[in-house]
BAROZA-366423 format. One record per residue (C-alpha): residue in one letter; x, y, z; residue number from 0. Coordinates in steps of 0.02 Angstrom, whole numbers. Example, Ala and Ser with C-alpha at 12.3 -4.5 7.8 and 13.67 -1.06 7.14 Angstrom:
! residues 2
+------+--------+--------+--------+------+
| resn |     c1 |     c2 |     c3 | resi |
+------+--------+--------+--------+------+
|    a |    615 |   -225 |    390 |    0 |
|    s |    684 |    -53 |    357 |    1 |
+------+--------+--------+--------+------+
This chain:
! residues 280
+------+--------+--------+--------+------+
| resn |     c1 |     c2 |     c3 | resi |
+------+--------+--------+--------+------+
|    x |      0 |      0 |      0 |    0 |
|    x |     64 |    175 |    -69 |    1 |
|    x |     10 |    337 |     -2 |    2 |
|    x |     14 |    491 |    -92 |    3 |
|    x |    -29 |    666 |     -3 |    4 |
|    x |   -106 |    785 |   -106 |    5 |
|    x |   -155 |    972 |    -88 |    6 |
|    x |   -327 |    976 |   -181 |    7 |
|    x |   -370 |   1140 |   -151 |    8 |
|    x |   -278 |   1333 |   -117 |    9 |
|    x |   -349 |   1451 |     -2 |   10 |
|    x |   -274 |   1626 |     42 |   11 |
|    x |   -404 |   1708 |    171 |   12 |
|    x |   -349 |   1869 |    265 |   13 |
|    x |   -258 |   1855 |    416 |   14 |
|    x |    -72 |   1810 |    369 |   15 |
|    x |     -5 |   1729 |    518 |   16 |
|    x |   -161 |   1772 |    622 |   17 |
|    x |   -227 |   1628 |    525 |   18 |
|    x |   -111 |   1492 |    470 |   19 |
|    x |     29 |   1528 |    615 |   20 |
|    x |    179 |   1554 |    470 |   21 |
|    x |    136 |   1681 |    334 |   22 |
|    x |    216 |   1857 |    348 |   23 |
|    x |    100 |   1942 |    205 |   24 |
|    x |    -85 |   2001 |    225 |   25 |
|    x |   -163 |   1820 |    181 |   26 |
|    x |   -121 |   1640 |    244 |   27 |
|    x |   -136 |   1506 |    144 |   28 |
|    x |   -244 |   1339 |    191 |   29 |
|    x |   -201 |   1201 |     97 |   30 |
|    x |   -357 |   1016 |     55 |   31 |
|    x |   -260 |    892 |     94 |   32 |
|    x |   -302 |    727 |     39 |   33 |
|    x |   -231 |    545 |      1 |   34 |
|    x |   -237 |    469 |   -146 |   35 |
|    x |   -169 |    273 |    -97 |   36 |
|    x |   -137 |    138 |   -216 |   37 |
|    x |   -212 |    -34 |   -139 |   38 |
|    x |   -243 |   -198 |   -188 |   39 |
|    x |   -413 |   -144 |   -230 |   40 |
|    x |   -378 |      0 |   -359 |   41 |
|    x |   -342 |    181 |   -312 |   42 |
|    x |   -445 |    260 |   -150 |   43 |
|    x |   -459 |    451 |   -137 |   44 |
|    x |   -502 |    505 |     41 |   45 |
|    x |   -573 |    656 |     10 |   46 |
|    x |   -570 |    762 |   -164 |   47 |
|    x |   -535 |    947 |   -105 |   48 |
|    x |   -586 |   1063 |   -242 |   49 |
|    x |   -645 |    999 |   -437 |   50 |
|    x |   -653 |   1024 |   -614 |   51 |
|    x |   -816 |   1109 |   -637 |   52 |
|    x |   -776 |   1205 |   -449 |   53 |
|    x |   -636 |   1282 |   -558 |   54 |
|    x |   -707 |   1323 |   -719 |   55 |
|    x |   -897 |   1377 |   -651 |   56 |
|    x |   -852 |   1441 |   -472 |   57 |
|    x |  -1008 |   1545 |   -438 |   58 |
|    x |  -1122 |   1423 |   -520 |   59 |
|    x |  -1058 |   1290 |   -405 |   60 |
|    x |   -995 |   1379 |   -242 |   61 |
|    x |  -1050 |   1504 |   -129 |   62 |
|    x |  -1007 |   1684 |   -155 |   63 |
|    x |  -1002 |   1694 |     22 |   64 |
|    x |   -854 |   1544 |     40 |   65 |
|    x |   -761 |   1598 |   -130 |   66 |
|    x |   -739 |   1756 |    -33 |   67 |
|    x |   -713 |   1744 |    114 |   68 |
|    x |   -585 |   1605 |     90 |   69 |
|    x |   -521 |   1700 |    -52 |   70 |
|    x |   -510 |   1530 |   -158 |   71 |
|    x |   -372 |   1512 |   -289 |   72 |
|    x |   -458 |   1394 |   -438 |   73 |
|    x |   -312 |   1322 |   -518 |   74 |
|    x |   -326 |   1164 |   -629 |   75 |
|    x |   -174 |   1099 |   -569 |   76 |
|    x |   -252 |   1060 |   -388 |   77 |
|    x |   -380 |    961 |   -441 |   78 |
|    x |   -385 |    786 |   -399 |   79 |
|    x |   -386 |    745 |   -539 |   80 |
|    x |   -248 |    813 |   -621 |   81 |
|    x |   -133 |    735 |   -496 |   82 |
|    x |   -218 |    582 |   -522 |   83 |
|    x |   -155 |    587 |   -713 |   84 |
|    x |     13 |    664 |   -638 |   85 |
|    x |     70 |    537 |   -558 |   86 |
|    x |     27 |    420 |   -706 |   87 |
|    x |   -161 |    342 |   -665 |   88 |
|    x |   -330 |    358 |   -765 |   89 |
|    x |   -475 |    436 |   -665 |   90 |
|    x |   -543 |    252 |   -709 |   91 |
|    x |   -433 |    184 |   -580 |   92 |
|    x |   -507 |    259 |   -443 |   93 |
|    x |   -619 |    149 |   -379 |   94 |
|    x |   -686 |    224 |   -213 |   95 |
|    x |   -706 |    390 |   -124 |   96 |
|    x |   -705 |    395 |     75 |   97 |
|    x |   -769 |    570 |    129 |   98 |
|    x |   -729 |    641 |    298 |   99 |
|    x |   -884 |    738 |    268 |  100 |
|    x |   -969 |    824 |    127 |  101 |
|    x |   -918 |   1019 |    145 |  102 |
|    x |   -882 |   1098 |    -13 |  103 |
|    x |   -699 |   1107 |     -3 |  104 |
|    x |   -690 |    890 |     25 |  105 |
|    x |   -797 |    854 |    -96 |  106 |
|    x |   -786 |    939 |   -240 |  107 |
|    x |   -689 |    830 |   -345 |  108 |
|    x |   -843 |    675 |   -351 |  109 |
|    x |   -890 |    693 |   -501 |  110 |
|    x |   -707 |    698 |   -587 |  111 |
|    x |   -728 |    487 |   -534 |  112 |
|    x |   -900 |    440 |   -590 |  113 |
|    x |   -851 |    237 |   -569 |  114 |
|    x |   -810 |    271 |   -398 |  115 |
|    x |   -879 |    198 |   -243 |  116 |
|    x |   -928 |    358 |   -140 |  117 |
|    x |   -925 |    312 |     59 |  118 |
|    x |   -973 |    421 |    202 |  119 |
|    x |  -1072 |    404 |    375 |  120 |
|    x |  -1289 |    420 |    354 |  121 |
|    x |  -1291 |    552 |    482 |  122 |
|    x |  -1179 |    671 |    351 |  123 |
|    x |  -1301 |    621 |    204 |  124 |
|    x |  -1430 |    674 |    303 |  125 |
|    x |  -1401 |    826 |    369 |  126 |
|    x |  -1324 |    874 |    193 |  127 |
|    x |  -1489 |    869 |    121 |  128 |
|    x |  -1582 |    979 |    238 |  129 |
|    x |  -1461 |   1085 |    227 |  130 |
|    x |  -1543 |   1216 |    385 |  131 |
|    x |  -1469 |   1368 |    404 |  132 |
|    x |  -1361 |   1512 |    332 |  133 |
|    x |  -1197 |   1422 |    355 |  134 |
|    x |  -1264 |   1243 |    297 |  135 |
|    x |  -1348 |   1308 |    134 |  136 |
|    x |  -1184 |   1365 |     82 |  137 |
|    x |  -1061 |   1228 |    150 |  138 |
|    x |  -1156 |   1103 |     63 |  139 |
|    x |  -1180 |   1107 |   -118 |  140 |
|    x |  -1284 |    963 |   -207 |  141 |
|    x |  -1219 |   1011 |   -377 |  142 |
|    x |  -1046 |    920 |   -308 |  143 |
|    x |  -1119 |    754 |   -286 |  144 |
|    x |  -1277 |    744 |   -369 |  145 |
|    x |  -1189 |    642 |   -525 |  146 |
|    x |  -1151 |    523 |   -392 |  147 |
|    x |  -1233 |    339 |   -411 |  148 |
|    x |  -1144 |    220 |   -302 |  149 |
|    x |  -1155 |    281 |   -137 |  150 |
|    x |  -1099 |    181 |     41 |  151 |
|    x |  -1174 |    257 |    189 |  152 |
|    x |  -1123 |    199 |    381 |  153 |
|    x |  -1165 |    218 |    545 |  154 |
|    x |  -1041 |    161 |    695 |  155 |
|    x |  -1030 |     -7 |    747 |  156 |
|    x |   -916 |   -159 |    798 |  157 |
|    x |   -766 |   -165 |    861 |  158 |
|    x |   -686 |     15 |    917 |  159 |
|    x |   -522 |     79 |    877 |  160 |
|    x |   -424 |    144 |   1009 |  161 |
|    x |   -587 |    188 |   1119 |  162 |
|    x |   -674 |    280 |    966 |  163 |
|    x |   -813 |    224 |    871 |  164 |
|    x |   -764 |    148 |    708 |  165 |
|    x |   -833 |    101 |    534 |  166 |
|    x |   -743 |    -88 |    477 |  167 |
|    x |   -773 |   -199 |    325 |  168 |
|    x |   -801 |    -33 |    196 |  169 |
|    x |   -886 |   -108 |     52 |  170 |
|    x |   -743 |   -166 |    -58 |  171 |
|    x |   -613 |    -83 |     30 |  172 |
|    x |   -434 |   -165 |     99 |  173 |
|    x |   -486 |   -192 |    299 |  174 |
|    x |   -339 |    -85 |    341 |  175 |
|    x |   -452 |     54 |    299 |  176 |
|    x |   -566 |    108 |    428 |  177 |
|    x |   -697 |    280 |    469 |  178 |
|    x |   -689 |    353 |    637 |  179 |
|    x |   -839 |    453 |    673 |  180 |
|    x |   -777 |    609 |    746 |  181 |
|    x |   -960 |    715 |    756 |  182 |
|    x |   -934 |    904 |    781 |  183 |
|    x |   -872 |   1010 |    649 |  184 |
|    x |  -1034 |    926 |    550 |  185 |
|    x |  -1165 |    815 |    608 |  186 |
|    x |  -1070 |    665 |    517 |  187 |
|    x |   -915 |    698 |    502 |  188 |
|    x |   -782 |    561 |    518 |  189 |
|    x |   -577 |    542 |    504 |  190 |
|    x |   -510 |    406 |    417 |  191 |
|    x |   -368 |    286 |    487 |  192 |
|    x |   -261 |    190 |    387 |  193 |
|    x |   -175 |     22 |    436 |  194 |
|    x |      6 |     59 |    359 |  195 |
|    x |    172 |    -47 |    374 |  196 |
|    x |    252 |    109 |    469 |  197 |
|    x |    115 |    124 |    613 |  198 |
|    x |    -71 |    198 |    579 |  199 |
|    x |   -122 |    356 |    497 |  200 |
|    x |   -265 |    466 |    530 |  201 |
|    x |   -333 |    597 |    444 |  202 |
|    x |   -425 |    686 |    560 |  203 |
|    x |   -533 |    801 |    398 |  204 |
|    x |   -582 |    964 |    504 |  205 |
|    x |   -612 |    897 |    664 |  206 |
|    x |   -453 |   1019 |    690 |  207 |
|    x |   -385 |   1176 |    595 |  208 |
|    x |   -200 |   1202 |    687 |  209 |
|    x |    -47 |   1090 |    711 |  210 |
|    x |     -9 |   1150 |    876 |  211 |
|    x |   -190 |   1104 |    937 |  212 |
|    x |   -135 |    920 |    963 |  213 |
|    x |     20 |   1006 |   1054 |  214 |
|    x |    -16 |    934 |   1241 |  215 |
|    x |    -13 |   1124 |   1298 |  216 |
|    x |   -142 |   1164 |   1144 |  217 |
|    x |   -157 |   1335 |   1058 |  218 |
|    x |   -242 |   1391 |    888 |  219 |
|    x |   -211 |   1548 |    796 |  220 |
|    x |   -363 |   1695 |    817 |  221 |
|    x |   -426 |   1681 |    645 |  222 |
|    x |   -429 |   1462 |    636 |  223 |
|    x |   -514 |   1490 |    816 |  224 |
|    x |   -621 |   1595 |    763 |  225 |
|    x |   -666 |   1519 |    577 |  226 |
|    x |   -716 |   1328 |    679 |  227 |
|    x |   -817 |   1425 |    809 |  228 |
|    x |   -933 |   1484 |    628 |  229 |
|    x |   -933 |   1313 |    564 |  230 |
|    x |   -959 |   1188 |    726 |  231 |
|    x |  -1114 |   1111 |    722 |  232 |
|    x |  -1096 |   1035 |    885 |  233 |
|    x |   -972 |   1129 |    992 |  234 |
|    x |   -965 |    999 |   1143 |  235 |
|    x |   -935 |    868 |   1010 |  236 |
|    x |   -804 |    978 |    913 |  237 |
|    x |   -696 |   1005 |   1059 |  238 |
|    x |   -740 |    834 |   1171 |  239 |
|    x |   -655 |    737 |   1003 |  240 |
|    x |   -491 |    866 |    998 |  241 |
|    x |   -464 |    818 |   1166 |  242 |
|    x |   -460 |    643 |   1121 |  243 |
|    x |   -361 |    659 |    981 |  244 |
|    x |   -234 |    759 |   1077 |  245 |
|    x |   -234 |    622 |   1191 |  246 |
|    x |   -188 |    476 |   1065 |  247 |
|    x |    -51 |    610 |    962 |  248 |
|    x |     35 |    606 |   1133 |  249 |
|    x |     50 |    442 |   1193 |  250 |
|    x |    196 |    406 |   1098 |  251 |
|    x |    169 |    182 |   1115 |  252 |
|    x |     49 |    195 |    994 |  253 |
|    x |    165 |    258 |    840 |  254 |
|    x |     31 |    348 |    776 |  255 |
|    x |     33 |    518 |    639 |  256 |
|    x |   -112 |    599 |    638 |  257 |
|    x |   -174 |    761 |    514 |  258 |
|    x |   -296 |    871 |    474 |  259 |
|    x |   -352 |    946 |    303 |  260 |
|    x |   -317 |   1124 |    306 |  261 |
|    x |   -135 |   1151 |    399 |  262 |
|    x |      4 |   1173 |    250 |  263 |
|    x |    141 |   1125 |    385 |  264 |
|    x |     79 |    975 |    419 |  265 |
|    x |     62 |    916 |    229 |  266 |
|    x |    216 |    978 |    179 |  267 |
|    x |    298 |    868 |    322 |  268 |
|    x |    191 |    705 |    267 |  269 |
|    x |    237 |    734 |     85 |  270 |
|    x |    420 |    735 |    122 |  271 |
|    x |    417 |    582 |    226 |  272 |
|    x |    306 |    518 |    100 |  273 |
|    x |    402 |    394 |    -29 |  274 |
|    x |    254 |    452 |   -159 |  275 |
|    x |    290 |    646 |   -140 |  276 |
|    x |    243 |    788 |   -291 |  277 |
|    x |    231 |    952 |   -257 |  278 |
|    x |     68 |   1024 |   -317 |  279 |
+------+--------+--------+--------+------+
């Protein structure tokens, strides 16, 4: 198993530093970082970022609102799908899609892989499609996934991983793939752990914005503080599962790397340990 980490999506909101802890200019930058991992069952995405028709037809497919605010930089090259063909695959090859949840900045890219598998917990699907609320009517967009046809949903169950809830036995999926429900951020929304020969990884989607959260003395910078606070759906949740994810980056016997989408630090330090690294 071969694991690629990709940045699937550019965003350069205001706040320099007061945002992603490193930039000296006005803006930060916030990168969608996702994995793209060769198995024994054809290529898995977890998580698309940002896609083809996202790019082309922003404001027909995105909020005004988000394009804004995030100050999103639509580049081809970003795409899933592009590095998909960079690194030498077809888009046919990828045969499933594990979401962490279905914001508009993870899941994009769906369409761009209309033979895949799409999986992702009920409780996201759900409250995707009522879709209450200023926030919600612009995080989630149905014109990203409504070319879907296979879809997988989940709910918890069996036996837990590391004292979290946990999603086995993915429909066609390598076992050493598992979801994590990690409610909070959204209603649904899940990490995604991977078995590997080096110890496991987790990508943790957005159920944390800063590095230095998992720090066991945590801190986040004012403007990713500030940005989760808008987009929580279930602040007790949100903050109950950082604390348990701090806990399990800490202990140091259980060799594990854990991630979130959004911090450029933390891909560009995956990518170089990574033996599949490209520089988007």
């Amino acid at each position: 198993m071969r694991i690629h980490h990709l940045n699937c999506g550019c965003m350069c909101p205001v706040g320099g530093r007061l945002m992603d802890g490193v930039s000296h200019g006005l803006t930060g930058q916030l990168v969608c970082h996702c994995l793209l991992v060769e198995s024994d069952r054809g290529l898995v995405l977890v998580d698309t970022g940002f896609g083809t028709r996202d790019v082309e037809e922003p404001y027909e497919r995105l909020s005004p609102f988000f394009i804004h605010f995030n100050r999103i930089q639509f580049e081809h090259r970003y795409t899933a799908l592009e590095q998909v063909r960079g690194l030498g695959f077809s888009p046919r090859d990828v045969r499933h899609i594990v979401l962490t949840h279905l914001d508009f900045d993870h899941a994009g890219g769906l369409e761009d892989f209309p033979e895949a598998r799409v999986h992702v917990l009920q409780p996201e699907a759900e409250v995707a499609q009522i879709r209450r609320g200023f926030i919600q009517r612009r995080r989630y967009r149905p014109d990203q996934w409504d070319g879907v046809h296979d879809w997988r949903f989940y709910r918890p169950g069996g036996e837990r991983w590391f004292g979290f809830d946990a999603v086995r036995d993915l429909d066609g999926l390598p076992p050493e793939i598992l979801m994590i429900p990690l409610p909070g951020h959204t209603i649904g929304h899940a990490g995604v752990a991977i078995d590997t020969p080096e110890g496991w990884l987790l990508n943790a989607g957005d159920a944390y914005f800063y590095r230095h959260e998992m720090d066991s003395a945590p801190r986040c910078t004012p403007g990713l503080a500030a940005y989760q606070r808008m987009m929580e759906m279930d602040r007790p949740a949100r903050l109950h599962n950082q604390e348990r994810l701090r806990a399990l980056a800490n202990d140091r016997r259980r060799g594990m790397r854990i991630f979130c989408s959004h911090d450029a630090v933390e891909l560009e330090a995956l990518q170089r340990l990574s033996t599949g690294w490209r520089p988007a």
